[in-house]
C-alpha positions in Angstrom: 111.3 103.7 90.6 113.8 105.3 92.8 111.6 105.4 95.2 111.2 101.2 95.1 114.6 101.0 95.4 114.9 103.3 98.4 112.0 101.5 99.9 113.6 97.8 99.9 116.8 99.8 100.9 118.5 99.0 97.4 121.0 100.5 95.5 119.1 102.4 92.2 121.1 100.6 89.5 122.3 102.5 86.6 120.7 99.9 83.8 119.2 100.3 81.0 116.6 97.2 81.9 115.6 97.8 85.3 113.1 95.2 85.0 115.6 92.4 85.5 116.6 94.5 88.8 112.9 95.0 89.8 111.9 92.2 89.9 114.4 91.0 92.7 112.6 93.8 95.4 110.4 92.6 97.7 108.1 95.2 98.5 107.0 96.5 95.0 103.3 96.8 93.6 101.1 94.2 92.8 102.5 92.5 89.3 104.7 95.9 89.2 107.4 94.1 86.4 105.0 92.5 84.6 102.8 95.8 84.4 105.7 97.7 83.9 106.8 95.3 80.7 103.8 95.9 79.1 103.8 99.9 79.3 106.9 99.5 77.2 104.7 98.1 74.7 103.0 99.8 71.6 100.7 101.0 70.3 102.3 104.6 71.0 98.8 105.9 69.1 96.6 108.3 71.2 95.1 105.6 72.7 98.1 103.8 73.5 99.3 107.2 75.1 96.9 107.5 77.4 96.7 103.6 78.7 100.7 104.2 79.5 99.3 107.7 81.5 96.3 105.8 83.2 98.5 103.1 84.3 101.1 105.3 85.6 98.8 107.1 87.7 98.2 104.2 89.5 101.6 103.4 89.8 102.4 106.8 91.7 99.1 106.0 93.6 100.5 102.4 94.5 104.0 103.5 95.4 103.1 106.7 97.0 101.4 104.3 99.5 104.1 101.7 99.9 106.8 104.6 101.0 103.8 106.4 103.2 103.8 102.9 105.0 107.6 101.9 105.1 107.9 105.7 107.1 105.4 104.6 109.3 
């Protein structure tokens, strides 16, 4: 998230719901809060595990591409 923050040139509050802070970026991933809400959600089962590490990966993916094009 650090990186979102850098991104929209914004200082990376120390909070313990960045949500609330997230959601006031501009340049962020498609429904990024709302996405990121719900990976904070249960079931923490095997299954559950592994949606929370699918969707991750796409968040790196997704964010990986926004800071490739804010240094272009």
């Amino acid at each position: 998230m650090s990186i979102l923050y850098a991104v929209n040139e914004h200082y990376d509050p120390a909070t313990k719901r960045p949500e609330q802070e997230l959601s006031k970026l501009g340049i962020v991933p498609d429904q990024f809060v709302v996405r990121f809400i719900h990976l904070q959600e249960g079931p923490f089962d095997t299954q559950g595990r592994q949606r929370v590490v699918d969707e991750l990966a796409i968040f790196v993916d997704e964010v990986t591409q926004i800071a490739q094009r804010a240094l272009a």
